[in-house]
N, C-alpha and C positions, 0 to 999 in steps of 0.2 A: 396769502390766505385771506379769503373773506369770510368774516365771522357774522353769523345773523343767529337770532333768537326767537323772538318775537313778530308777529303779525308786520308790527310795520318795520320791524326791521326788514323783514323779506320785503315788503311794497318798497322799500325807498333805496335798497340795495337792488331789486331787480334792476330799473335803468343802467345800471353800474356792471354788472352781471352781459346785459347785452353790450356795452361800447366795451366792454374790455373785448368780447369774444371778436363785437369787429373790426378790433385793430391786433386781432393775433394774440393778447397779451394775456399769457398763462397764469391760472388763479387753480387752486384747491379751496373747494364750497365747503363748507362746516357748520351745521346749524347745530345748536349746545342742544337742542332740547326744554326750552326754558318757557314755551307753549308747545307743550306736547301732547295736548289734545288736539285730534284730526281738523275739526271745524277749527281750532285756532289758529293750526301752523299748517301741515300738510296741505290741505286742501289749497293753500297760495301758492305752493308752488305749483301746482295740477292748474290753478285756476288761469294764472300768469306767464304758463306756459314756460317753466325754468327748468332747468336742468336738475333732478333731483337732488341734495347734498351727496359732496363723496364721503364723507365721514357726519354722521349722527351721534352724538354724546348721549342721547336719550337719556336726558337730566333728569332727575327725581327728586330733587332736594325741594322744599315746600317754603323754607323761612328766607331771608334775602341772605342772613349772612351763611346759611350753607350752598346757598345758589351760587351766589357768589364763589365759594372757596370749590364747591365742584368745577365749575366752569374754569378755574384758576389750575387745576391740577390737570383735567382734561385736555387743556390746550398748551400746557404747558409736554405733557406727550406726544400728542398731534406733532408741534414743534420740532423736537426730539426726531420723531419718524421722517416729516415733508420740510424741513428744513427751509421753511421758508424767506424769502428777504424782508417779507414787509409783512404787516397784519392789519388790515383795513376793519373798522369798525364800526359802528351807526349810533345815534344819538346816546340814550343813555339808562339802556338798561342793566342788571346782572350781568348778563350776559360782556356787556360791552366794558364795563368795570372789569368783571373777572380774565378776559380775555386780553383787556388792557396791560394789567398787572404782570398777567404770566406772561408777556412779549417782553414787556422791558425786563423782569427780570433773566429772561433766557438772550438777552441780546439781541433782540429782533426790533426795530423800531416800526412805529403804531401811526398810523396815518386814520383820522375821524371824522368823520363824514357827519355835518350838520356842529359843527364846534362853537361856541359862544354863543350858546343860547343862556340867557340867565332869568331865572321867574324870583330871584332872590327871596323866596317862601323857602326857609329850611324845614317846614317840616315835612318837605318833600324828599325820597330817599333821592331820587332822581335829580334834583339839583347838587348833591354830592357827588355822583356818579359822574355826570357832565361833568362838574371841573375838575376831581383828578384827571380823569381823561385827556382833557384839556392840556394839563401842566405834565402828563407827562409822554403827550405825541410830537412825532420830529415833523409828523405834516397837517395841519387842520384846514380843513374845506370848512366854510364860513359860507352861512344862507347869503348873505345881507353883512351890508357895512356895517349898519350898526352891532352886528354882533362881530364883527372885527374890531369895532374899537372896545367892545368888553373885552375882547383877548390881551388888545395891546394894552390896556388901562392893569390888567392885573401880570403882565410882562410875562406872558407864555414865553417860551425858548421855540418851541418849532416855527415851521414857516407857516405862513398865512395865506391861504389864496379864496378869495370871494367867487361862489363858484355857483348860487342859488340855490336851491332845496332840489333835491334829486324828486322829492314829492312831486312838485309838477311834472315835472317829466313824466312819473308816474301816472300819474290822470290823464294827461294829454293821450300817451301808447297805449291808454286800455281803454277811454273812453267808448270808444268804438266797437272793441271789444265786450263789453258790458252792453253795447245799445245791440248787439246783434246774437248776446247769447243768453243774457239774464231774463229770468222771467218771473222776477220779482214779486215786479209789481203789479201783474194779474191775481197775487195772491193776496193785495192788499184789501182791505173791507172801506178804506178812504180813498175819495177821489182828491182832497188836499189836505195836508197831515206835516206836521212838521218833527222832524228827523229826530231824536234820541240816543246819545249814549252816556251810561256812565264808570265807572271802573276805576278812578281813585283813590286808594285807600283811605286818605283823607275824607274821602267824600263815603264811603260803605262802609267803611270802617268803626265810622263815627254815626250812633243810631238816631243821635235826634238831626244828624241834616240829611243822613239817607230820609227818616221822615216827611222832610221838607221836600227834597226833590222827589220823591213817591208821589204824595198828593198837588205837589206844583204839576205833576204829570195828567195826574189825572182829575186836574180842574181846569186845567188850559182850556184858555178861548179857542183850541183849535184840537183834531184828535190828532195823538202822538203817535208815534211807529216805533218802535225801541227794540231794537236787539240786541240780547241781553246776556251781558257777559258772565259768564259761571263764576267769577269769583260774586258778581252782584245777585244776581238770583240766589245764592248759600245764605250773604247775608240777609234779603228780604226773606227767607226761610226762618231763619233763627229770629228776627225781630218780628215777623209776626206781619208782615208785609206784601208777602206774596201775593194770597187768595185775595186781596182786593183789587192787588194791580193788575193779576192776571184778568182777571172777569170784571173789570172795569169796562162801560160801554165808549168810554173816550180815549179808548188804549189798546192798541194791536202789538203785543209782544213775540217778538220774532225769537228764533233760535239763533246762535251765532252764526255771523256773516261770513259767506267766501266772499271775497275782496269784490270781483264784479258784481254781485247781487248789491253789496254795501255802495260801493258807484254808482250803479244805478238809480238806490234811494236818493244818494245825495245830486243829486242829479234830475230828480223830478218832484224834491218838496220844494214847500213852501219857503222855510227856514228850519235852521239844524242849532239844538241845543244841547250841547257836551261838557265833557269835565278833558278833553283829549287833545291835546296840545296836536297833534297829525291831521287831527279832524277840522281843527282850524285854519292847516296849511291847507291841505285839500277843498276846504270854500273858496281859495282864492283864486284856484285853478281857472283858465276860463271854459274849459270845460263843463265847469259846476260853476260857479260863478253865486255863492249862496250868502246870505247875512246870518250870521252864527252869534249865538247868547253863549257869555263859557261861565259853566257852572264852578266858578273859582274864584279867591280874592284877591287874585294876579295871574299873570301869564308871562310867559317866556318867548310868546309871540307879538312883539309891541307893535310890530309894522303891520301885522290885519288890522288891529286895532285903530291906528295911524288912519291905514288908506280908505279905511271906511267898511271894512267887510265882519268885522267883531266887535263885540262888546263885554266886558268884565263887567258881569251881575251878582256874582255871590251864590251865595247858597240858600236866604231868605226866602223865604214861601209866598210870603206877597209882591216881593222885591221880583220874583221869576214870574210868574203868573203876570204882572202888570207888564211888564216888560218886553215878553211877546205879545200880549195885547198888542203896545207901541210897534211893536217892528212889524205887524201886520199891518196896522194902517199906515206905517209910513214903508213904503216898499217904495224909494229911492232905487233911482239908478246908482249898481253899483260899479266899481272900476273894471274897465276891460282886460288891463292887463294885473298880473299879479304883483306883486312885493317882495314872492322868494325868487323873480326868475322867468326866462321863457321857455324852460324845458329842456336846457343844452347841460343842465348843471353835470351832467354824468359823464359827456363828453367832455367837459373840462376837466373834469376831476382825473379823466384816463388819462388827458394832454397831458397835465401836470406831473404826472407816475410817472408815462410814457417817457417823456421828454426830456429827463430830469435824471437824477441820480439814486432816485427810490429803488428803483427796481437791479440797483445795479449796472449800469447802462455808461 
């Protein structure tokens, strides 16, 4: 069974989704429902050209811990009915907690795609989701060494195989895709504009640094593009934020992205400034090849940061605004290839099912 939830859960499960099909190896699709607005989830698999889900949970739970505990009882049915061998997962949302959970306790062991990432910020739910996942799968596919030695430093029990970010993969197979169907960026009002997103609770949740990234947005030395997530646009409603950033003349507010329009963008700015830990991965594709500011006071992706392609700036209003200033006038070459990988991650991850004792075999 493959379990997706969320936007990038489908982007970084699609690669996985095609090597399974072309090596024969039978899977039941399952998306919880946990972006069950069209523009956030539906539309990626239409865009990406996947197989619909066979079973949709069309989850309605709003708060994490009933997200969770739905997705928990849901899959634990699912199970029940398709009697699965194995439950494949992705990084680390609700969805991937709750579905984690209800495998091992139904007997089905949990194989995690992207395992040992650590931003060691708790007040992220997502770093708790990540490492139970972690401590309680028999197989973890690991981006990068270094997040294999966070595995083996905290003594997981499954096995470990270094497999790269299924994310490149992703960008590399739609690249193409996006350059030959998106039409984005005739809609733009900038001919160079650097990229925007935000949607961390941490970051929206909290009204005086949504403040800060609002007006960082719209004082940049450069104009911004930002497409804009429905949980962030509710809160720049409630805090009294909207009407400036909408009708700001240094600011193009998009509606949410299907996945090739969002390629696209990333793909023809300047530089990309987010709070999105995928959005990070995806700079480093060489597809996109971009220099990313992350709007956070750590990351759980240290190897962009490393190879030259990120930077942890915070959430400070002057701290951001200078900052792209800097990474405009220093536009360095960046690395050719990536840090998660050269795009095989998916067909490894199928070798190591396939080949192996996961599947039964």
């Amino acid at each position: 069974m493959i379990l997706v939830g969320t936007r990038p859960e489908i982007i970084k499960m699609a690669p996985i989704v095609r090597a399974f099909t072309r090596r024969g190896m039978p899977f039941t699709l399952v998306h919880s429902g946990q972006h069950y607005d069209y523009e956030m989830s539906a539309k990626f698999f239409e865009d990406l050209e996947l197989p619909s889900p066979d079973i949709n949970l069309k989850m309605r739970a709003s708060t994490p811990s009933a997200q969770t505990a739905e997705v928990m009882a849901g899959v634990e049915g699912i199970i029940g009915e398709t009697r699965p061998r194995l439950l494949l997962v992705q990084g680390d949302t609700n969805t991937t907690l709750g579905g984690g959970l209800a495998a091992v306790k139904s007997g089905v062991p949990v194989a995690h795609v992207e395992a040992g990432l650590r931003s060691n910020d708790f007040r992220m739910q997502e770093e708790f989701n990540r490492r139970v996942v972690d401590h309680i799968s028999s197989y973890l596919f690991a981006p990068t060494n270094l997040s294999k030695r966070a595995l083996r430093a905290e003594n997981v029990w499954g096995r470990v195989f270094v497999t790269g970010n299924t994310v490149i993969d992703a960008c590399l197979q739609h690249a193409p895709m996006a350059a030959r169907r998106s039409r984005i960026i005739k809609a733009l009002r900038f001919s160079e504009y650097a990229l925007a997103t935000v949607h961390r609770a941490e970051n929206v949740d909290d009204r005086e640094v949504l403040r800060n990234i609002a007006e960082s947005v719209m004082e940049a030395p450069v104009p911004v593009v930002i497409p804009i997530h429905p949980r962030t646009r509710k809160r720049l409603e409630e805090d009294g934020l909207w009407g400036s950033l909408s009708t700001n003349g240094n600011v193009q507010v998009l509606p949410p992205m299907g996945y090739l329009d969002f390629l696209a963008l990333m793909m023809s700015c300047a530089l990309i400034v987010t709070d999105s830990g995928g959005v990070v991965e995806e700079a480093t594709a060489p597809s996109v090849r971009k220099r990313v500011l992350v709007l956070r006071p750590s990351t759980e992706r240290p190897e962009a940061v490393r190879a030259g392609f990120a930077e942890v700036v915070g959430t400070d209003k002057r701290t951001i605004i200078a900052r792209i200033g800097r990474a405009l006038k220093e536009r360095g070459a960046l690395p050719r290839t990536s840090p998660y990988g050269s795009g095989d991650a998916a067909d490894r991850i199928a070798k190591a099912l396939g080949s192996g004792d996961a599947l039964g075999r």
